[in-house]
Backbone as CSV, one residue per row, in Angstrom:
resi,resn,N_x,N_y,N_z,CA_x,CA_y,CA_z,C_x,C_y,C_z
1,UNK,-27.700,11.136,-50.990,-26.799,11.377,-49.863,-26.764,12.877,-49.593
2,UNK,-26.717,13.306,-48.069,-27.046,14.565,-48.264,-25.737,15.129,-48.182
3,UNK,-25.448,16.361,-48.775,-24.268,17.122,-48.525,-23.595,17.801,-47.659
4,UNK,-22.282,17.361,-47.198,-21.692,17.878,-45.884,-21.896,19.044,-45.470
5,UNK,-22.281,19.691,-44.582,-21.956,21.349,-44.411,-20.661,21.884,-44.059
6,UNK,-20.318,22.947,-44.364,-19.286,23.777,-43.899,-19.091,23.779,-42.874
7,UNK,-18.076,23.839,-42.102,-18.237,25.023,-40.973,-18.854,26.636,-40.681
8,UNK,-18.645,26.903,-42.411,-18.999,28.347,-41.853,-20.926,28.256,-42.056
9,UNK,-21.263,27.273,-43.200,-22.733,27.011,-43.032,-23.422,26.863,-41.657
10,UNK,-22.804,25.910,-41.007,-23.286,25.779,-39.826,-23.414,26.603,-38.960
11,UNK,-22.512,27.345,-39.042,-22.233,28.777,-38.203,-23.473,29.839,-38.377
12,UNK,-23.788,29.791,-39.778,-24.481,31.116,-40.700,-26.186,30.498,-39.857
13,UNK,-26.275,29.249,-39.978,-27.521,28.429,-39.971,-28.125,28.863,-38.054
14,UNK,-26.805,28.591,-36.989,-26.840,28.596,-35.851,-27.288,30.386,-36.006
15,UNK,-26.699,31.383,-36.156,-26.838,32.730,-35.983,-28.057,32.918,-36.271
16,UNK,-29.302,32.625,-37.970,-30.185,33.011,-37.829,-31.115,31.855,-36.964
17,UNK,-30.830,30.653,-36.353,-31.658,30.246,-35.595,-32.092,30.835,-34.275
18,UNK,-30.660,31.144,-34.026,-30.669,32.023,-32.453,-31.355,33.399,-32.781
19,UNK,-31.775,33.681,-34.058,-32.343,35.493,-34.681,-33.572,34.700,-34.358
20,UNK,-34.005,33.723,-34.857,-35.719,33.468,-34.496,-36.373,32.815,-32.891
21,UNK,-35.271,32.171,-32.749,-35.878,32.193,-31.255,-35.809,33.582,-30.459
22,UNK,-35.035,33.978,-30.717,-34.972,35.246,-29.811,-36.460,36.471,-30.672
23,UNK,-36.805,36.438,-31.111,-37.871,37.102,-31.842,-38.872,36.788,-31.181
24,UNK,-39.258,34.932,-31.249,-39.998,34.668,-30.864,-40.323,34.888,-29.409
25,UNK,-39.303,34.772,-28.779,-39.141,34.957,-27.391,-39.888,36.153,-27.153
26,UNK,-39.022,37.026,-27.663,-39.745,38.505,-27.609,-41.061,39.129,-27.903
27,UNK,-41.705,38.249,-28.591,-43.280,38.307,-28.998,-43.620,38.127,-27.896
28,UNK,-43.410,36.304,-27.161,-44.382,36.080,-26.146,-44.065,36.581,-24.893
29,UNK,-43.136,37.307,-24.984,-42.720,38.284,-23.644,-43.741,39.566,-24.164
30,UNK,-43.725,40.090,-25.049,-45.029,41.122,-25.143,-46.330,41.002,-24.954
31,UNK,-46.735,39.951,-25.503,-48.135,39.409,-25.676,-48.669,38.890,-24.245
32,UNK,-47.182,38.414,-23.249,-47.963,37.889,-21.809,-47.821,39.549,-21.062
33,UNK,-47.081,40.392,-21.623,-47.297,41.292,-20.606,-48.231,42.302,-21.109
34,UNK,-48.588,42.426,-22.258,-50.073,42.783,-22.646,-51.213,41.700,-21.760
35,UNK,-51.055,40.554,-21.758,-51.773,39.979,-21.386,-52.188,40.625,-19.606
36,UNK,-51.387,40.313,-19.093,-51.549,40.795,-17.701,-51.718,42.173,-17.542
37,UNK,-51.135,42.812,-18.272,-51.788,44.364,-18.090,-53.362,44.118,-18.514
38,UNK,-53.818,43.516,-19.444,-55.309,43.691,-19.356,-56.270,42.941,-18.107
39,UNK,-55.119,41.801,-17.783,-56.293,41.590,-16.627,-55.995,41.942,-15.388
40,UNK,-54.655,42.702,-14.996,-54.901,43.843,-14.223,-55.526,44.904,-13.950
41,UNK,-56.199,45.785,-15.561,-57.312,46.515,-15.346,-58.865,46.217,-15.180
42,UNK,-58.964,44.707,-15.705,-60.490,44.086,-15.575,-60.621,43.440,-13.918
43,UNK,-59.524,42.673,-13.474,-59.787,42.525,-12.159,-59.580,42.855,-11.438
44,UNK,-58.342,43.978,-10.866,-58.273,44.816,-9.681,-59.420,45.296,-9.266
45,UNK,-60.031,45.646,-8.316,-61.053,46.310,-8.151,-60.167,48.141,-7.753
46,UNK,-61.689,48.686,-8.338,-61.031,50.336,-7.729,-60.519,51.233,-6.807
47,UNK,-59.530,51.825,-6.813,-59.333,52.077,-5.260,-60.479,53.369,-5.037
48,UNK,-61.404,52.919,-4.325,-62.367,54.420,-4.251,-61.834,55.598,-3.415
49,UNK,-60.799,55.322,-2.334,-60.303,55.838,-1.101,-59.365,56.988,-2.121
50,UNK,-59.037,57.341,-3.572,-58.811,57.730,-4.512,-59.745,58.580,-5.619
51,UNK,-60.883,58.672,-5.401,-61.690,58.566,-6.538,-62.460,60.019,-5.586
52,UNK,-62.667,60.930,-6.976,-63.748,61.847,-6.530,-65.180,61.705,-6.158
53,UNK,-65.400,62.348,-5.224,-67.178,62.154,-4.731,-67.707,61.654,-6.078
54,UNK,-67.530,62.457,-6.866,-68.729,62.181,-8.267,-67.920,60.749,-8.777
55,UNK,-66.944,60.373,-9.188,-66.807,59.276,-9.432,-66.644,58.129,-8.333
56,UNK,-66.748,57.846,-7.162,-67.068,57.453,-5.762,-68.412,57.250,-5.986
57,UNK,-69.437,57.752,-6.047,-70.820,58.034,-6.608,-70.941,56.747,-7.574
58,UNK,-70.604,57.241,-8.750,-70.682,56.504,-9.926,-70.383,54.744,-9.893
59,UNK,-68.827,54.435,-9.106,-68.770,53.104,-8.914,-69.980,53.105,-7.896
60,UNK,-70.204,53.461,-7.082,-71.241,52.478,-6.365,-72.846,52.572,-6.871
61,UNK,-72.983,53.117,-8.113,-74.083,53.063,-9.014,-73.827,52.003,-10.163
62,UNK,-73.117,51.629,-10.700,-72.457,50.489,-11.052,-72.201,49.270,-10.187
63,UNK,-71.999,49.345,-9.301,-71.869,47.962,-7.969,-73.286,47.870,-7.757
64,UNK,-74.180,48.475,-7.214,-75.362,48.604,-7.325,-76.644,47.892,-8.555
65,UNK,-75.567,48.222,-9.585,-76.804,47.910,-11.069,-76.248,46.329,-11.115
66,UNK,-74.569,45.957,-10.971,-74.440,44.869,-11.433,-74.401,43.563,-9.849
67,UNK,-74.932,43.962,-9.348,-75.411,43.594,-7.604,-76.881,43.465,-7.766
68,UNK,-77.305,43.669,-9.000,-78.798,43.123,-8.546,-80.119,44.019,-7.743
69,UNK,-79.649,45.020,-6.971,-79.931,45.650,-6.126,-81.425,46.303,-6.238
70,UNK,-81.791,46.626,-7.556,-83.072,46.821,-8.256,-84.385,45.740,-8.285
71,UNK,-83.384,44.382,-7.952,-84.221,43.377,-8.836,-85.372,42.886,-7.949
72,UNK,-85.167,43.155,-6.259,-85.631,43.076,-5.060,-86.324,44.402,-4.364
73,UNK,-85.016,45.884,-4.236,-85.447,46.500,-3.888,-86.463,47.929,-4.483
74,UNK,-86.803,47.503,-5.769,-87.405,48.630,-6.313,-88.612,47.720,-6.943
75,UNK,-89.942,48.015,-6.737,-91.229,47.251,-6.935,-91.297,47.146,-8.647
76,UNK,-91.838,46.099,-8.827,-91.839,45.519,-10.135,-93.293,45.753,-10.703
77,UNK,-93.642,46.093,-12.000,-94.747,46.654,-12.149,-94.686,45.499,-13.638
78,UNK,-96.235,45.776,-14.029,-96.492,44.616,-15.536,-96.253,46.119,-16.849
79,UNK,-95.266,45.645,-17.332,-94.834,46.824,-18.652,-95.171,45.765,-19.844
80,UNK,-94.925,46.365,-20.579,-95.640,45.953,-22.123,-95.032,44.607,-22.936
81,UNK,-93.678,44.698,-21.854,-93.136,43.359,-22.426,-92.864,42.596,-21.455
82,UNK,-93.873,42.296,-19.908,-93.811,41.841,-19.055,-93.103,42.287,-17.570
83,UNK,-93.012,41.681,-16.279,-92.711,42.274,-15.351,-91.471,43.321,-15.424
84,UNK,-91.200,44.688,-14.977,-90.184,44.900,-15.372,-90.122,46.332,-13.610
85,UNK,-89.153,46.969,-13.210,-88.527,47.730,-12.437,-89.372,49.391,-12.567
86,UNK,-90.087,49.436,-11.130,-90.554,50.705,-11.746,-90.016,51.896,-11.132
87,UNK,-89.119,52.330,-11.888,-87.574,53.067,-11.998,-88.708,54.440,-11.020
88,UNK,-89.741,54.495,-10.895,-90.134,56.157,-9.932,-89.878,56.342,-8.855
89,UNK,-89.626,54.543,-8.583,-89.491,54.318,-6.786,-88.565,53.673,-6.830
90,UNK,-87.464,53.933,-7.352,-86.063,53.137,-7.338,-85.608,53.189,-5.868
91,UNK,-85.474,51.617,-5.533,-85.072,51.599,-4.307,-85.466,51.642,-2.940
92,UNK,-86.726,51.696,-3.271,-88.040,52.728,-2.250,-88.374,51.167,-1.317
93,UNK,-88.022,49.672,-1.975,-88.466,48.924,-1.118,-90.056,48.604,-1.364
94,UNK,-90.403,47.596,0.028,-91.919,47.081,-0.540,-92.497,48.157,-0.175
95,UNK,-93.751,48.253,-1.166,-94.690,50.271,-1.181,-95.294,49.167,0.046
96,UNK,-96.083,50.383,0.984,-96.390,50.354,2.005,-98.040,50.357,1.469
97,UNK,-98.563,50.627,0.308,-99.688,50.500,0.297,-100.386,49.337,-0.299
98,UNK,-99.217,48.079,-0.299,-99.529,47.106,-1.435,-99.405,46.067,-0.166
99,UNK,-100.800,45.784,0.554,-100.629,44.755,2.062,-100.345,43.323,1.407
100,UNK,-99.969,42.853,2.029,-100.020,41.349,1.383,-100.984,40.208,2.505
101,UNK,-101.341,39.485,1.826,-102.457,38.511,2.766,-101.252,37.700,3.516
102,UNK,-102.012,36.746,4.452,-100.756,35.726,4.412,-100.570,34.907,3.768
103,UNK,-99.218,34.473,4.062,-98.472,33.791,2.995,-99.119,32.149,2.641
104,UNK,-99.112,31.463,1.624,-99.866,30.631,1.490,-98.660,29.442,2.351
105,UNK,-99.530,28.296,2.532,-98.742,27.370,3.388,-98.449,25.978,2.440
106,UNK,-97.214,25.996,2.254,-96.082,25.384,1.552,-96.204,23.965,2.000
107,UNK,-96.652,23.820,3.233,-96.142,22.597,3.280,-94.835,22.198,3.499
108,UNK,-94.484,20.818,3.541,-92.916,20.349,3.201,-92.266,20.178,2.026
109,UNK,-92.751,21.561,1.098,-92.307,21.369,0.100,-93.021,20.016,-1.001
110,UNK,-92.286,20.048,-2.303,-90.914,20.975,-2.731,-91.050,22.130,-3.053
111,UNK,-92.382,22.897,-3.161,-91.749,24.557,-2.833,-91.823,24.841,-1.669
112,UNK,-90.455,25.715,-1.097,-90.280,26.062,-0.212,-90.419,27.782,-0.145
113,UNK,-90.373,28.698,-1.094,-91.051,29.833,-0.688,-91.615,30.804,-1.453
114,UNK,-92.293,31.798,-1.855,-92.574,31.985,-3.039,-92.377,33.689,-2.770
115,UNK,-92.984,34.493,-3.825,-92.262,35.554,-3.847,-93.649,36.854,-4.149
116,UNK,-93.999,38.092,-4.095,-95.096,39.083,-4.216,-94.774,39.137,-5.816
117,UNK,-96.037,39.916,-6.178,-95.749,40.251,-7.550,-94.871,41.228,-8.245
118,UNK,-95.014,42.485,-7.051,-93.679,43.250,-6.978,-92.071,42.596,-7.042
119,UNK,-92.407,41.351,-6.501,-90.638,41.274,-5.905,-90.170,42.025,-4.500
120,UNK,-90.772,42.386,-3.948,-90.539,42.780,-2.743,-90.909,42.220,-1.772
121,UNK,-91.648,41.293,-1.497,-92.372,40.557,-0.588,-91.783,39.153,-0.529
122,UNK,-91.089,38.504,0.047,-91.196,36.744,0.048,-91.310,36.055,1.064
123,UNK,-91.698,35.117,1.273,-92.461,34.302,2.257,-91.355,32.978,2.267
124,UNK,-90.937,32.525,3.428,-90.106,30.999,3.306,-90.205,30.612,5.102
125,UNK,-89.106,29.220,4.777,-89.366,29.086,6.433,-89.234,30.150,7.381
126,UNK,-88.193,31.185,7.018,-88.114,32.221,8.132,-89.023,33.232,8.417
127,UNK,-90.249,33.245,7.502,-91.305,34.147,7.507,-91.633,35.017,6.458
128,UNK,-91.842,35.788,6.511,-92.108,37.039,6.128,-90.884,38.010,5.805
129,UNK,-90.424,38.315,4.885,-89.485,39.407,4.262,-89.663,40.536,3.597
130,UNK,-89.431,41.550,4.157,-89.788,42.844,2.792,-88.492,43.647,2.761
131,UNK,-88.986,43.579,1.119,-87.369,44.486,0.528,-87.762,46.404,1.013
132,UNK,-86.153,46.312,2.050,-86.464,47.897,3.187,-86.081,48.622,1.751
133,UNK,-86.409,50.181,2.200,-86.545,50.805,1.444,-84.558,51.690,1.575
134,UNK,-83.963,51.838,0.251,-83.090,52.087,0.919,-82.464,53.482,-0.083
135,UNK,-83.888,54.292,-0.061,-83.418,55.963,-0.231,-82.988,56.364,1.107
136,UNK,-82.634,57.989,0.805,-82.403,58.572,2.161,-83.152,59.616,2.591
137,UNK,-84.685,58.689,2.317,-85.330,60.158,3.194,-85.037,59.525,4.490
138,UNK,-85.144,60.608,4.930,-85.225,60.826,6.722,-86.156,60.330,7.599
139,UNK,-87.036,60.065,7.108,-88.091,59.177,7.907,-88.187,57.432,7.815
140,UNK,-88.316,57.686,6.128,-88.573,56.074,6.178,-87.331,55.140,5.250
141,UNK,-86.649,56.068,5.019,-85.029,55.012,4.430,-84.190,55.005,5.310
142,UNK,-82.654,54.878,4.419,-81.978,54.062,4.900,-81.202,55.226,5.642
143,UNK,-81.102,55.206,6.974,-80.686,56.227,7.591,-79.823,55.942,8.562
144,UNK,-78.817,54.755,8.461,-77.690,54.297,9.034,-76.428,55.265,8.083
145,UNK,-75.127,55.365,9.140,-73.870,55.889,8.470,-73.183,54.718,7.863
146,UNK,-72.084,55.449,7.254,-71.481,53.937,6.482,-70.863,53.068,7.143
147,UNK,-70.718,53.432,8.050,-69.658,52.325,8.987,-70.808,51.601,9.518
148,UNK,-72.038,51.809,10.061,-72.745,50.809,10.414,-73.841,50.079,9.204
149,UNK,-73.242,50.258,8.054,-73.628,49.891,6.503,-72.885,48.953,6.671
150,UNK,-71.654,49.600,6.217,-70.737,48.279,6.221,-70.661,47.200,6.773
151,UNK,-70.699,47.175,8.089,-71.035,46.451,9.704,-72.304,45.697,8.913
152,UNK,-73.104,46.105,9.100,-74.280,44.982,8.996,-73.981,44.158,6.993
153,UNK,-73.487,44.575,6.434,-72.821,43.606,5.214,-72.127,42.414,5.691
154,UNK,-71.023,43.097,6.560,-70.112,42.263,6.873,-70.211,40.901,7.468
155,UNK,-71.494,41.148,8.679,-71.786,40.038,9.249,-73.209,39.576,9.562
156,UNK,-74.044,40.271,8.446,-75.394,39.890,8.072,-76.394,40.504,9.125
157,UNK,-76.052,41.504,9.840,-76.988,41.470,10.884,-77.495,43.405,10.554
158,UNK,-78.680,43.303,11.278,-79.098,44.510,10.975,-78.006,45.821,11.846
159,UNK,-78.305,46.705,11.631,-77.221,47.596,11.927,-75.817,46.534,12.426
160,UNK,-75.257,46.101,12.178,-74.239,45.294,12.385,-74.408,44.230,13.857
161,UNK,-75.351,44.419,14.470,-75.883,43.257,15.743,-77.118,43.470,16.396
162,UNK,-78.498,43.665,15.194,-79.587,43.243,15.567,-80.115,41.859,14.956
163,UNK,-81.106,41.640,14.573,-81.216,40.558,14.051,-80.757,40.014,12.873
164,UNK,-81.039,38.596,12.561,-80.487,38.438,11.283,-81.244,39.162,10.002
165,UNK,-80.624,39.951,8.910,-81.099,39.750,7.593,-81.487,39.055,7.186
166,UNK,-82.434,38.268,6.641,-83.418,37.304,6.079,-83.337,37.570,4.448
167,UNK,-83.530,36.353,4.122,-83.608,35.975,2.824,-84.248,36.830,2.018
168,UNK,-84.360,36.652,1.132,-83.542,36.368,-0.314,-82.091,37.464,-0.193
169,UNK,-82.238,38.279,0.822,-81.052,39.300,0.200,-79.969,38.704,0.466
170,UNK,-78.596,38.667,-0.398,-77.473,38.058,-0.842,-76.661,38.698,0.131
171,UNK,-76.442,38.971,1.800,-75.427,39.557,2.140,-74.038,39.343,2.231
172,UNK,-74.388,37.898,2.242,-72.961,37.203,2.357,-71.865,37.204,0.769
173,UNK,-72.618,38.096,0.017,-71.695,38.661,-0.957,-71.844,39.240,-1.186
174,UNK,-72.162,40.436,-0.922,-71.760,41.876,-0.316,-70.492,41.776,0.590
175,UNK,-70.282,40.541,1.235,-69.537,40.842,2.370,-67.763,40.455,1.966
176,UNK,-67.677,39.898,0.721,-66.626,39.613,0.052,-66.062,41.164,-0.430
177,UNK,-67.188,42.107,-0.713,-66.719,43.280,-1.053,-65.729,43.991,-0.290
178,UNK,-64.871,45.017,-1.039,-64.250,45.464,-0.037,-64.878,46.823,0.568
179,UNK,-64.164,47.183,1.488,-64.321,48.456,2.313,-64.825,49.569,1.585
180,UNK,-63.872,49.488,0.480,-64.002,50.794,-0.242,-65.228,50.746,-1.332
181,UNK,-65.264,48.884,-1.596,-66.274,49.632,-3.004,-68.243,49.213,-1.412
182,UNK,-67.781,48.608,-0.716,-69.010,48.859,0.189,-69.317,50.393,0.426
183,UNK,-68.238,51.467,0.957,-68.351,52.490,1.162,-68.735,53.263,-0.632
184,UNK,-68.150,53.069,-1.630,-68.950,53.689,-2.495,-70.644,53.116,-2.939
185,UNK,-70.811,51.676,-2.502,-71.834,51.726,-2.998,-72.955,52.615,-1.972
186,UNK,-72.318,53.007,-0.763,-73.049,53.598,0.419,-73.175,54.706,-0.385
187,UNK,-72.545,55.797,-0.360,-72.388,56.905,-1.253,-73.627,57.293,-2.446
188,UNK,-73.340,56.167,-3.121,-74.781,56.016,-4.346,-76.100,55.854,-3.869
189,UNK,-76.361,55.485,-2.744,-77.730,55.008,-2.500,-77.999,56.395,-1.197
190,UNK,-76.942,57.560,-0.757,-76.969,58.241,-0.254,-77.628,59.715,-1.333
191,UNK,-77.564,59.001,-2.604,-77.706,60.464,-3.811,-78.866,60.294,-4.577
192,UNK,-78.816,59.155,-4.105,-80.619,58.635,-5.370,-81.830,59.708,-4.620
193,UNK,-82.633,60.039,-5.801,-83.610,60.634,-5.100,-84.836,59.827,-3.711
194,UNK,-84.622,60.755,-2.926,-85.704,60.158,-1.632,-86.451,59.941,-2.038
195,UNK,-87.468,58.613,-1.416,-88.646,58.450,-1.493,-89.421,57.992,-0.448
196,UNK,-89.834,59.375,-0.098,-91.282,58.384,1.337,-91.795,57.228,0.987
197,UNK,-91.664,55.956,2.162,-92.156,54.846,2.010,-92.003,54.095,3.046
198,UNK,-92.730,53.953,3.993,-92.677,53.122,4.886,-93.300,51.595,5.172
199,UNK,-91.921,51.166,4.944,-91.887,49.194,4.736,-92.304,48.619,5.992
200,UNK,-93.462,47.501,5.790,-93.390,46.780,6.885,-92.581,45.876,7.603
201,UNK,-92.875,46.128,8.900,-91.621,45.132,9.321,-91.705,43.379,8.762
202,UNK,-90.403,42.669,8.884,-90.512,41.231,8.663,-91.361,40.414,9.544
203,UNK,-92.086,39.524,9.566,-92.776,38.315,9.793,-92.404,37.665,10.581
204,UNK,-91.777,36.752,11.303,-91.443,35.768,11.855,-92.626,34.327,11.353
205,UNK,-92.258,33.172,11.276,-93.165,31.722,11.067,-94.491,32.269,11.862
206,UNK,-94.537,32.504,12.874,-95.616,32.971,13.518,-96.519,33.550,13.189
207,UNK,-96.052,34.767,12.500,-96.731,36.050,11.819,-96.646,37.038,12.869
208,UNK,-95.798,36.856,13.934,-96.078,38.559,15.116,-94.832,39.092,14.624
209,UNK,-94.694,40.776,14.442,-93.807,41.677,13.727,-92.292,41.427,14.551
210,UNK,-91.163,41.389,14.523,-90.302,41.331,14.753,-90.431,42.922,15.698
211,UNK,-90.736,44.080,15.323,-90.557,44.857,15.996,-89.646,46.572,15.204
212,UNK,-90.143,47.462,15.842,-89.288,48.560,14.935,-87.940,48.537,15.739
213,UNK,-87.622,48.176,17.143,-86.404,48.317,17.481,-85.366,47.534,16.441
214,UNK,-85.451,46.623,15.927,-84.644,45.893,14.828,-84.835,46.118,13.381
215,UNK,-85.504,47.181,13.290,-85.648,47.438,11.515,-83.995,48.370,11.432
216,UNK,-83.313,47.652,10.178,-82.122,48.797,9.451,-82.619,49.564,9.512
């Protein structure tokens, strides 16, 4: 039979119960607001409209590396442990001295398009694609301002309303980006070293050039 309690037992028993919930309480009130402070610093994105040129720079060399941006626009060469980025012409787009035949004919699939050995070249229903070159020399890069950078992210079109951008490039997420980290990644690709290189224009199914009035 178990033994009656006191009043004052009960009392003593209630005080340190209310000592451990309230402890506990207080843990997981720390631990969720640790919690959210960390994924306030992993997912906010940066305010760049804040950030010095040189670090302005830097995020959009980082947006840039983890964007893929290499994997298309800088020619792919055979290195010792297979295809790999040949970092001399970072960015430089398809080399202008590497012609490509035409594209082989697919058929109705199931492949539908295939790709150069560089990575700069791909062939699909829409034609002919080459990754533009997007240093800033003055002749043959990327020599739009940022607002008409941005503009053509936003709604896929070359300078913001020439033709469409063509495949493989991912604009339509780019275009989730915001203002600011679009404008820093502008910034970064404004500092990379130039490289003369003049890309051919895109293809059309046909094979007749789209034209230089519509090249970015």
């Amino acid at each position: 039979m178990n033994p009656r309690s006191t009043p004052l037992e009960v009392a003593n028993r209630s005080k340190q119960l209310g000592g451990s919930v309230a402890i506990l309480l207080g843990l997981a009130a720390a631990a969720a607001l640790a919690f959210t402070v960390s994924l306030t610093g992993c997912a906010e994105p940066s305010n760049a409209k804040s950030l010095t040129p040189e670090a302005k720079v830097a995020r959009g060399g980082y947006l840039a590396t983890i964007g893929g941006c290499n994997d298309c626009h800088t020619p792919f060469i055979m290195g010792k442990n297979g295809p790999e980025p040949d970092m001399t012409r970072m960015l430089s787009g398809h080399p202008a001295g590497f012609e490509m035949p035409p594209a082989p004919n697919l058929g109705n699939g199931p492949w539908l398009w295939v790709g150069a050995a560089t990575n700069t070249a791909f062939a699909g229903p829409w034609g002919v694609s080459f990754a533009r070159n997007l240093t800033p020399d003055p002749a043959t890069g990327l020599v739009i301002d940022e607002a008409t950078f941005i503009r053509a992210m936003r709604t896929g079109k070359h300078y913001g309303a020439g033709r469409p951008i063509n495949p493989p490039m991912p604009w339509m997420n780019y275009a989730k980006m915001t203002d600011e980290d679009l404008g820093a990644l502008f910034a970064y690709l404004r500092s990379i070293p130039a490289v003369e290189n003049e890309v051919p224009e895109p293809l059309p199914p046909s094979g007749a050039p789209l034209g230089n009035s519509e090249k970015m």
